[in-house]
C-alpha positions in Angstrom: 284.5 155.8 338.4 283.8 153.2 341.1 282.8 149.9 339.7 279.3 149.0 341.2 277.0 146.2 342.4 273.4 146.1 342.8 271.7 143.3 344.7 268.0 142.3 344.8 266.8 140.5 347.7 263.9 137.8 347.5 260.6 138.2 349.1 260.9 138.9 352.6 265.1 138.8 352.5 266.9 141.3 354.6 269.9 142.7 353.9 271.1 141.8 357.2 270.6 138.3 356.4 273.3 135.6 355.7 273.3 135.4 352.0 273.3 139.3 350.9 276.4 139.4 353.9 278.7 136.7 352.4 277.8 138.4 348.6 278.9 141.9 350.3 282.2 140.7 351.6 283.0 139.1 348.6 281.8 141.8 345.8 284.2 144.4 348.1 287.3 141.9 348.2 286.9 142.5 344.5 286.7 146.0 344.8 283.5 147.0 343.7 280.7 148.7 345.2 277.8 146.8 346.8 274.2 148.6 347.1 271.3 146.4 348.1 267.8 147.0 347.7 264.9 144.9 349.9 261.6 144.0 348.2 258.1 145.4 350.0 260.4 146.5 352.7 258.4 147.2 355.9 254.9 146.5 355.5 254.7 147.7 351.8 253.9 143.5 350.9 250.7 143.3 350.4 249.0 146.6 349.9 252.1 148.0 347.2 251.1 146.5 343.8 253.2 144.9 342.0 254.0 146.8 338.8 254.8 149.4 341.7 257.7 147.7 343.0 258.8 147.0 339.4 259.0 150.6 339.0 260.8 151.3 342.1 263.3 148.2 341.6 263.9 150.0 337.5 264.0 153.4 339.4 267.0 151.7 341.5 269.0 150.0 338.6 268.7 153.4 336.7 270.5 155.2 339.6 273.4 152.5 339.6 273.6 152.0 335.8 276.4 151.5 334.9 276.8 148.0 337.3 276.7 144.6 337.9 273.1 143.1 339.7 273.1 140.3 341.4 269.6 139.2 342.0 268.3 136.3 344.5 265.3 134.3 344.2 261.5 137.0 343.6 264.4 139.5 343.3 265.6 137.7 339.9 261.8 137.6 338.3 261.1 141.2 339.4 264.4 142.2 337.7 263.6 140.7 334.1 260.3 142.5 334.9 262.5 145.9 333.9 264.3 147.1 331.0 268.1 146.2 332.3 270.8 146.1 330.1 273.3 145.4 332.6 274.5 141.9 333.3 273.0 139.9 335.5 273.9 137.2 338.0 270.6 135.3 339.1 270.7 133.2 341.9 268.1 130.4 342.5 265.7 132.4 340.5 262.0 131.7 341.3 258.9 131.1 339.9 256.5 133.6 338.5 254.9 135.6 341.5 251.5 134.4 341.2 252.4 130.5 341.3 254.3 132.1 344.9 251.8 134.0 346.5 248.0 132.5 344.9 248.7 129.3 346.9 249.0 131.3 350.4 246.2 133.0 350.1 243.1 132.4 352.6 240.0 134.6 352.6 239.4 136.3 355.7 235.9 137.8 355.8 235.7 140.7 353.1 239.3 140.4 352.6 242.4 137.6 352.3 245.6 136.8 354.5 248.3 135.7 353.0 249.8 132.7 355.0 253.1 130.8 354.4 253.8 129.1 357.9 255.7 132.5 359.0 254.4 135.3 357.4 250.6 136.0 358.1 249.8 138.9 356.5 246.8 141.4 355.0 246.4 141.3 351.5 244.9 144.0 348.9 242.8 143.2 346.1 244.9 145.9 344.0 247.7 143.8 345.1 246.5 140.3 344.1 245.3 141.5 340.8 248.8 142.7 340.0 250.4 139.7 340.8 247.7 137.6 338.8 248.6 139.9 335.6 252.1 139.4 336.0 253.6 137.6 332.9 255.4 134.4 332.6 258.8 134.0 332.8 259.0 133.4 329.0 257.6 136.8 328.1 259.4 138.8 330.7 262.9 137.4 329.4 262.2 139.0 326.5 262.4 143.0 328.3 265.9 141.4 328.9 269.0 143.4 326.6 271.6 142.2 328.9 274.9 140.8 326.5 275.8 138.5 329.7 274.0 136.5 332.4 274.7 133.8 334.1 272.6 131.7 336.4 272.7 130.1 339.5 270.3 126.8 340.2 270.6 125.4 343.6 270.2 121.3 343.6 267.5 120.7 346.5 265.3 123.5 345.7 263.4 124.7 342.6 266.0 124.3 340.3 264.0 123.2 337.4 263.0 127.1 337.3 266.4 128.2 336.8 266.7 126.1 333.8 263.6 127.9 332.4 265.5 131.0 332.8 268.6 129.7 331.1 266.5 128.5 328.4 264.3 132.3 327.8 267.4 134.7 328.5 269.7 135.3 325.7 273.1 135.1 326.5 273.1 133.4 329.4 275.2 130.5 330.7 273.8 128.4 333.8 275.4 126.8 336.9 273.7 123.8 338.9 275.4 124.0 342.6 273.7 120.4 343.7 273.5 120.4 347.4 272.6 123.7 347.8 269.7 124.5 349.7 267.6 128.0 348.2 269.7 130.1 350.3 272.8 128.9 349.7 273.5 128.2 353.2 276.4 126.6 353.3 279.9 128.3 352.7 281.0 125.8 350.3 278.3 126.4 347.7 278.8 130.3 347.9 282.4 129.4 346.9 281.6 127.6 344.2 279.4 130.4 343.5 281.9 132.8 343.7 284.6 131.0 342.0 282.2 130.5 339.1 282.0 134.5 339.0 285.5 135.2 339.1 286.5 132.5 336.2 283.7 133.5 334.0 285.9 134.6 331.4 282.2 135.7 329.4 280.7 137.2 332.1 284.2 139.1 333.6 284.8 140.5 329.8 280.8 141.8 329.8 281.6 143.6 333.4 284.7 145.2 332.4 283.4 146.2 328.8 280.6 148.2 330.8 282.7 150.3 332.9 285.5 150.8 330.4 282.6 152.5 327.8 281.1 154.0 330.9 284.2 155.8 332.0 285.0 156.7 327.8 281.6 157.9 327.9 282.4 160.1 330.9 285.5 161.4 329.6 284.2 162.2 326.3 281.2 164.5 327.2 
């Protein structure tokens, strides 16, 4: 069988963007698979609640299970929203959406705009009630069955919020990439990213565990 990948985006993250491009190349000079999936892609942000796009993002890991997700910033808390027993690679995970999105919000007559400095948008009342039931980051860790994950904080953003995940996920080993901006613009912190991946004797052994049952499973039914 074909070993796969699944990334997340974060909020408002296309696939065509830098950071899921340099992860494509490399996942595929492995030899695995890469399937991406955007968050509220087209104008779903905003009016889909969130539980919603939980659902849709669980709908998407359970057509690639068995595989590897990598998942980047909103991407990485909507993940550990789902049950995923796969293992995970989070990079620059972030906060819990409420403490992203309550900030931004402005009330606009009967209704309220979300405004971040770039992205001015309507917002549903159905949608800010979902995000203000969403749970912590402590709580949500615990939906979390994965036996490997490792984390990726980068040094001049929020990386005091990947700690928090290190410290709630079981199994999980952490990496601080110190100049690294949220995005991991520059080529030299992917690298160390990647690197990290590929010597992760842990998180390799936890990847190759799941396909070899997979493929046993296969053959046995």
């Amino acid at each position: 069988m074909e070993c796969r990948v699944l990334y997340l985006t974060g909020l408002f993250e296309k696939l065509d963007d830098q950071l899921f491009q340099r992860v494509s190349d490399f996942v595929q000079q492995q030899g695995y698979v890469i399937h991406g999936m955007e968050l509220y892609p087209g104008t779903s942000f905003g009016n889909r609640k969130f539980t919603t796009e939980v659902a849709r993002v669980q709908q998407e890991i359970n057509k690639y299970d068995p595989c590897l997700i990598i998942a980047h910033s909103l991407g990485a808390y909507t993940c550990i929203q789902t049950t995923v027993k796969c293992p995970l690679v989070l990079l620059e995970p972030s906060f819990k959406i409420a403490d992203i999105i309550l900030p931004s919000l402005k009330r606009n007559g009967e209704s309220y705009l979300y405004s971040d400095g770039t992205h001015h948008l309507s917002i549903s009342q159905n949608f800010i009630q979902s995000v203000k039931n969403a749970p912590s980051i402590e709580k949500s860790a615990q939906n979390i069955r994965s036996n490997r994950v490792h984390i990726f904080g980068a040094g001049k953003a929020g990386y005091k919020i990947a700690e928090q995940y290190h410290a709630y996920l079981q199994n999980s080993d952490y990496s601080l990439i110190p100049n690294a901006d949220h995005d991991f613009s520059a080529e030299e912190d992917l690298q160390k990213i990647f690197m990290t991946i590929k010597n992760s004797p842990a998180l390799c052994r936890a990847v190759e565990d799941m396909f070899a049952q997979s493929s046993s499973d296969r053959k046995s039914s």
